[in-house]
N, C-alpha and C positions, 0 to 999 in steps of 0.2 A: 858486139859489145857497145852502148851508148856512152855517150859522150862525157857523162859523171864518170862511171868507170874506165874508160878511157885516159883521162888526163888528169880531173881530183883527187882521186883517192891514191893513186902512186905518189903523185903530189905529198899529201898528208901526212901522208905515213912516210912518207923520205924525212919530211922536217919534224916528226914527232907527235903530228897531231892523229891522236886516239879519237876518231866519229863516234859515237855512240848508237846502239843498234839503231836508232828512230834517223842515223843517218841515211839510212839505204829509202828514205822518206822522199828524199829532195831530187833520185832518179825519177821520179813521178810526175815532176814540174814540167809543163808544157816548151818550155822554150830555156835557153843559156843564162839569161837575164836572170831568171826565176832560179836556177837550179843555182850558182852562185851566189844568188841573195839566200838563200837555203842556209847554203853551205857556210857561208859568214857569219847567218846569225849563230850557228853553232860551236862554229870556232870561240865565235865569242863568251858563246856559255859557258866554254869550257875555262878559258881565260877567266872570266870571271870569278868562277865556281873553284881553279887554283887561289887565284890572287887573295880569293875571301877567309878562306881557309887556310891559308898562309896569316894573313893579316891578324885574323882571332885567335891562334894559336901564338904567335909573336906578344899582340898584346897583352897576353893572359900570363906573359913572362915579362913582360918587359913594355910599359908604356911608350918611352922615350924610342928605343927600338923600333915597335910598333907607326909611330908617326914619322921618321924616318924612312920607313917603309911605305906610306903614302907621301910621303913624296918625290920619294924614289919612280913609283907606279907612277905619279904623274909626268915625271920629267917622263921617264921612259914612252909613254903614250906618246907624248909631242914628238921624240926622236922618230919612232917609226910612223907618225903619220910622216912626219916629214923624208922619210925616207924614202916612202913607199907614192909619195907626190912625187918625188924625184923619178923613180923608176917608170911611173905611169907619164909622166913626161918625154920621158927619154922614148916613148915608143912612137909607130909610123900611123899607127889606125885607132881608129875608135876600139875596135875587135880584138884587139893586140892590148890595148888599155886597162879593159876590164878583165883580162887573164892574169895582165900582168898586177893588175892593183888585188885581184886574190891571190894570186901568188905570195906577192911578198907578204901582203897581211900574216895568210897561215904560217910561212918562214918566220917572221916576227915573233909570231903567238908560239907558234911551237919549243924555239926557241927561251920564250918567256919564263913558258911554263916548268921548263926543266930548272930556271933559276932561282924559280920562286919554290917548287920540290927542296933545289937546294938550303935555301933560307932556311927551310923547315925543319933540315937536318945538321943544320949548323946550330939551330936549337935545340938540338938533341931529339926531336920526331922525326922519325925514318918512315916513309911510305910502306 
């Protein structure tokens, strides 16, 4: 078993993050470095691709809601980068660092996305 499946993807999937098929892409990268940076930009997409569709759906009810809502997004962004400095701090190695600063990230995001799901359904759109 290689090292993506190995430790990311039980990763993910513990804290909610769904990879999309083109994630089995990022076992392909030559080296840790690469295969994380993969995996991050995806996390991201997925974040994004919640947050946006949360966001249009909000404002299509409700403007004032809606803007509330980015800046809710933003505070939250600053919380876990700052979190996730903390955690990457707290460690002993460079090696340990960058696990740990994908770690929490995906924890974070995964975590996000179930909130922003929720929002959706607090406006009455259910997944």
């Amino acid at each position: 078993m290689n090292l993506f499946g190995r430790y990311f993807v039980p990763l993910l999937i513990a804290v909610g993050v769904v990879l999309p098929a083109s994630a089995e892409d990022c076992e392909q990268q030559p080296n840790m470095a690469a295969i994380r940076n993969c995996v991050d930009k995806q996390i991201e997409q997925q974040l994004a691709t919640a947050y946006e569709d949360t966001l249009n759906f909000v404002r299509s009810k409700d403007q004032k809601a809606a803007d509330l809502l980015v800046d809710a997004q933003t505070s939250w962004e600053q919380f876990a980068q700052d979190s996730c400095n903390y955690t990457v701090a707290a460690r002993q190695t460079e090696r340990m660092a960058n696990d740990a600063r994908l770690n929490c990230r995906a924890t974070f995001v995964g975590a996000r996305i179930k909130v922003l799901k929720a929002y959706r359904q607090e406006f009455g759109h259910a997944d």
